[in-house]
Every structure is written in structure tokens, then in C-alpha cells.
N, C-alpha and C positions, 0 to 999 in steps of 0.2 A: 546365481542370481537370487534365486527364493531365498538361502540363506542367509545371506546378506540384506534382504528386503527385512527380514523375521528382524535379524538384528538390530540393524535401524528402528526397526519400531520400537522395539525392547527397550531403546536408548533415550526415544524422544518422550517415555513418559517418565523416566525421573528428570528428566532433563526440564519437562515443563514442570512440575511440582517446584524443584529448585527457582526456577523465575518468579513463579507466582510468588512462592515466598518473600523473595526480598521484592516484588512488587509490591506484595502487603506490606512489608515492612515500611519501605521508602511511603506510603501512604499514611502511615502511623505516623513518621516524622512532620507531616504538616500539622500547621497552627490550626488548632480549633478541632471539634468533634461532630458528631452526626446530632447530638444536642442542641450546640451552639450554632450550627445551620435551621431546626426543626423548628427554635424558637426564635423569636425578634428578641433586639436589647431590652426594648421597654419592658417585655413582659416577663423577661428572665431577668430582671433588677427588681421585679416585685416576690420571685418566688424565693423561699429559702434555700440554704444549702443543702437541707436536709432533702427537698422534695427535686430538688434537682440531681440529688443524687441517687435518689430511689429513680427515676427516671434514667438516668445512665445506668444503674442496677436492669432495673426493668428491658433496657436494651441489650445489656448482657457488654456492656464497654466498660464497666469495673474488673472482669474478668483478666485472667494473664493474656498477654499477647500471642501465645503458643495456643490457648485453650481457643481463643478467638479465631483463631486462623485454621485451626482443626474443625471447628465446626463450619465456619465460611467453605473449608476446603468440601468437606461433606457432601454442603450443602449443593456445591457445583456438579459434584459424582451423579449428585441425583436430577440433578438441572435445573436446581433451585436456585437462583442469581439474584435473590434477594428484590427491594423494591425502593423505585426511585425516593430521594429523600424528599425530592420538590412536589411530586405529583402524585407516587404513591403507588403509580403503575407499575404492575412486575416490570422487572427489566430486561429478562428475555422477551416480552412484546415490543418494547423501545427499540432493542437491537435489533428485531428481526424486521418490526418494519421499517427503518430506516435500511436496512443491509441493500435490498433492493438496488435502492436508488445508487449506492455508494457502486454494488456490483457494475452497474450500464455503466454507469462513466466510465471508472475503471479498466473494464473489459474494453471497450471500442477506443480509449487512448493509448491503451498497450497493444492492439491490434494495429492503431494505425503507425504506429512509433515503429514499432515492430520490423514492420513490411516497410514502412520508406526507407526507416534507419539504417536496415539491414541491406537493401536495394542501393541506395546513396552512396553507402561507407564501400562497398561492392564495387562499384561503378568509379567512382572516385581512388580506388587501388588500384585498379588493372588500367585507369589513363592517369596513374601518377605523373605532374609535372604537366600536365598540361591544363589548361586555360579551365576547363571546365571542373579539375581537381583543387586548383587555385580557388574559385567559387564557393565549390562546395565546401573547403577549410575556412573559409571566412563565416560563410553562412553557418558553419558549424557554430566557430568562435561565437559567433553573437547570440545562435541559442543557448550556449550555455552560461553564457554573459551578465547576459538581460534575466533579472526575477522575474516568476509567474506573477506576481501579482503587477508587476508593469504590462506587459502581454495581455495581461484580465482587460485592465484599465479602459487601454487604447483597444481593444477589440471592442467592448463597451460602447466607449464616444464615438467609433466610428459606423461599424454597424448597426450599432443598438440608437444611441439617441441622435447622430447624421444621416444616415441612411434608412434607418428604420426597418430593416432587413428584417432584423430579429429580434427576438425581444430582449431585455436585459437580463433575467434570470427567472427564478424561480423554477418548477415542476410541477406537471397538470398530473391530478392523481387518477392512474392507472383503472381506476374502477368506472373512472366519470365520461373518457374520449379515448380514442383509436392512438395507435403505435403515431399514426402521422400526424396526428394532432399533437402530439406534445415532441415532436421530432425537431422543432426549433427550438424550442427549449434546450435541446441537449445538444446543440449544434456548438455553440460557443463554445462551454467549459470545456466538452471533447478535444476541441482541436487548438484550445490555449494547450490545455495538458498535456495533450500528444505533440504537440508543435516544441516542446519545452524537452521533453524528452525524445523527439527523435533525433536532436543534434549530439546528445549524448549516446543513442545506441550507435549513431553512424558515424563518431568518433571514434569509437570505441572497436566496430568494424573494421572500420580503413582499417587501423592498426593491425586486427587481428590479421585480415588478408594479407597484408604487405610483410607479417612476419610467415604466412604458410607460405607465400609463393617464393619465398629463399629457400627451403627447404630441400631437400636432396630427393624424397620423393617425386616432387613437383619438376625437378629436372629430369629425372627419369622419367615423368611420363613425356615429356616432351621429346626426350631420346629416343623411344619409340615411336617415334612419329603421330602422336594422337596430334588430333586437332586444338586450335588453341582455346577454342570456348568449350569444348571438354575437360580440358586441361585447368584453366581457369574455374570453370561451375562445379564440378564432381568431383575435380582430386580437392583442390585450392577453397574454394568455396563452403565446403562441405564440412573441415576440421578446421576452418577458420567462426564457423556456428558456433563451436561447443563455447568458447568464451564471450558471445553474444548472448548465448542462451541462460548462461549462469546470470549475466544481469540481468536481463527479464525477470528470469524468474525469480529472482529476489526482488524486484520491482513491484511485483504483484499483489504481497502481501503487505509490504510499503503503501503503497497506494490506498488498500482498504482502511487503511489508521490513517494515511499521509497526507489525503487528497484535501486538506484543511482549506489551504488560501484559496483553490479554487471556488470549493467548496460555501467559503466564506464572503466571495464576492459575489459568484452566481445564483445565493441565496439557494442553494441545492441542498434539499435536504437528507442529509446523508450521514454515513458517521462520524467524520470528520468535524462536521459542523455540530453534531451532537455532545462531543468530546469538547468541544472549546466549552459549550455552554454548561456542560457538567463542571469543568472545569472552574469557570467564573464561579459557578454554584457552589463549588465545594461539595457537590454529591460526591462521595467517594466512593460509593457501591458500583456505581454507573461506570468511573471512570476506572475502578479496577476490571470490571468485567470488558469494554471495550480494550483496555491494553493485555490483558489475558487472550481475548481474541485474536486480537492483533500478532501477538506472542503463538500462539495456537498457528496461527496463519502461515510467518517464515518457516518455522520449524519444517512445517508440510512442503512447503518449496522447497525450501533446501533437502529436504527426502528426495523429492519428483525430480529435483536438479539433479543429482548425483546419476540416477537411475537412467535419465534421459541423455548426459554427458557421455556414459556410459555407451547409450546406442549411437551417440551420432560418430566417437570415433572411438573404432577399436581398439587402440594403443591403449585406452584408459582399463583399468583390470579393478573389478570392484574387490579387492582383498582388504 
């Protein structure tokens, strides 16, 4: 196991250097520079060539694309992530305090996802074919159906501006009111997000279950006479995880880039929603370093998956 850990890691930093790179690259390919965002039309139609290009001199973007990106790379070693183009602000203070928020959502719709999805998909295999597994294949069907941002919408009109339940969006900042004061706030996007993805982890369950309990093990244990919800929960249950767990946890780091439409409707300020608006902007600094993170993020799951697959069932051999 430690050697295998060591290795893994050894792996995952050229691994990430190679990304970053052609994520720089594929950034270079867009139209326009960090000039042609810094200045308006009007005013870069009165300057010369010359002063405009002493200005891209002066930002070091006449330089080779290899020299550029060796010292951007540097510049991250050392945790310098450079500074937004719009506002000027480092950008590691952007990303860290937007991460926050991006984290809570996050985290409580992959918990709630989690635990029903896996409960559901569970429950829905061991009473295959009957009335209540019918239900839950439907109810499945239509989460994975229906877009998040329809799901946004109608949670929206109904609780938010019918009912008045809750409020529409936004996030009350943590410095200003107590966890329950801003706990309605994060009531909605929670459970649009989770609600979206637990019909895909308890899809994806069922399956898993209804292919362990064919299994020759799972007869065996029943030829010994165990009981049936030991037989079901410990043998069955337990190595039917390991391929629940691999999509979780690639979900996780998904979500810290991905949680966009939510993100986008409930006015949640998060990375997501920071990443569209760099985007429209054309800040390029910003938006390499969020998909660097981003990038940074699966690589670590997909580590924690391997390691964790590993414990949940023995058959897997980390060689």
C-alpha cells in the first residue's frame, strides 16, 4: 500500500504539469490578449502600434509561448497566480474566497445524493420487480431526464416567489449572521443539486447490487445458512459500494468547477459562477488558474478512489 501511494503521487505531478500545459495552450488559442481586454476600443484606436506594443513588451506577451508558460508555471510553484485583469485583485484571494461557498454546496449535495442514492438503488435491488422498484425506475428516469436548470426554475416559482418559503438566492456573508441565518439560503440549490444527482447515484446502484447478488459468493453465503439481510447488507451491499464510490468521488471534484447552472441561478457565489464571469471577461489568468484547480482536484480523487476501492473490496490488488 505505501508503495503504491509513493507511486501515485510521483505520477500525479507530471501528470498535472502536462495539463496545465495544453490548458495554457488551448488559452493562447483564443481571440484577443490580456491588452485588448485591459484597454477599451476607443482608447486603443488612439494609441500607436508602437505604444501598444511596448505594452504587451512590458507584460512580457511578445515573449515565446514556452518562455511564457515557464515562468506562469514558476510563478504557481511559488503560489503566485498572478492578478485579475478586471479588478487587479491577486487571484488567489478570488479563489479562496469564493471556494467556501462553492465547498458547502458541494459537500451537503454529494452527502445528500450519496446516502439516498445509495439507500434507494439498494432498496429498489433486493425488491426488484415489484411496485415500489417500478417507482423508484421511473422516479429515477425523470431525474436524470429533466435539466438542473429546469428543477432551479420550478423550485424558484414555487417555493421562492408562491410560497414564499424561501428565498430565491443569493448568500448572507458568513462574517455578518449565524450558520441558521443564512441556512435558507442554501436550502434550494442544495437539494435542486442533490435531487439531480441522487437519481444518477441510485441508478447506478441498483445496477451495481443486482449484478453482486448473482454472484457465486452471495450464493454461498446464503448456502450457509446466514440470514437474508446479512447476506443482502455485508456480502452484497458492500462490493456492490466500490462502483458507487468511484462516481462520487469523481463527482466531487466535478462539482467544485461544475456547480455552474446552479450556481448561476441561485445567484451563489461561488467558483462556478466566478468562471462563467471570467469567462465573458476574457480574464484568462483567472480562468486558467480555476481550471488548474479544478484539474488539481480529479487528479486527488481519482488517487483517494483507487486507495478507498481498494479497502472496500479485497479482490481489488493495488499492483
Amino acid at each position: 500500500m505505501l508503495s503504491y501511494t509513493i507511486r501515485r503521487l510521483m505520477i500525479l505531478v507530471p501528470m498535472l504539469i502536462i495539463i496545465s500545459f495544453f490548458i495554457y495552450g488551448g488559452l493562447e488559442l483564443m481571440p484577443g490578449d490580456a491588452v485588448s481586454y485591459m484597454i477599451n476600443p476607443e482608447a486603443a484606436a488612439e494609441l500607436s502600434p508602437e505604444k501598444l506594443d511596448a505594452l504587451r513588451d512590458s507584460l512580457g506577451l511578445n515573449d515565446p509561448f514556452i518562455v511564457r508558460y515557464a515562468i506562469w508555471f514558476k510563478g504557481v510553484l511559488k503560489g503566485d497566480f498572478g492578478y485579475s485583469l478586471s479588478s487587479g485583485v491577486p487571484i488567489r484571494d478570488i479563489v479562496f474566497d469564493r471556494l467556501p461557498a462553492t465547498l458547502e454546496l458541494s459537500f451537503i449535495a454529494l452527502l445528500l445524493s450519496s446516502l439516498f442514492g445509495s439507500l434507494l438503488g439498494f432498496l429498489s435491488a433486493i425488491r426488484k420487480g415489484s411496485i415500489a422498484d417500478h417507482s423508484l425506475t421511473v422516479i429515477g428516469m425523470i431525474g436524470v431526464s429533466i435539466p438542473q436548470f429546469f428543477f432551479g426554475l420550478v423550485a424558484i416559482l414555487i417555493f421562492a416567489l408562491k410560497l414564499h418559503w424561501l428565498p430565491v438566492g443569493g448568500r448572507l456573508m458568513p462574517e455578518y449572521v449565524t450558520y441558521w441565518d443564512r441556512f435558507p439560503h442554501l436550502v434550494m440549490p442544495a437539494l435542486v443539486l442533490a435531487a439531480t444527482m441522487t437519481a444518477g447515484v441510485m441508478r447506478y446502484s441498483r445496477s451495481s447490487m443486482l449484478d453482486s447478488l448473482n454472484k457465486d459468493y452471495i450464493k454461498t453465503a446464503r448456502s450457509k445458512g446466514l440470514p437474508e439481510w446479512r447476506v443482502n447488507l455485508v456480502h452484497g451491499f458492500r462490493v456492490a459500494l466500490t462502483p458507487v464510490v468511484v462516481l462520487v468521488g469523481f463527482r466531487l471534484p466535478t462539482l467544485i468547477g461544475g456547480a455552474v447552472v446552479i450556481e448561476q441561478i441561485f445567484q451563489w457565489p461561488g467558483i462556478g459562477n466566478e468562471f462563467i464571469t471570467a469567462v465573458r471577461g476574457q480574464n484568462f489568468p483567472l480562468v486558467m488558474m480555476i481550471a488548474l484547480f479544478s484539474v488539481t482536484a480529479v487528479l486527488i480523487a481519482s488517487f483517494l478512489v483507487d486507495l478507498l476501492t481498494a479497502v472496500l473490496d479485497p479482490r481489488v490488488k493495488l499492483s
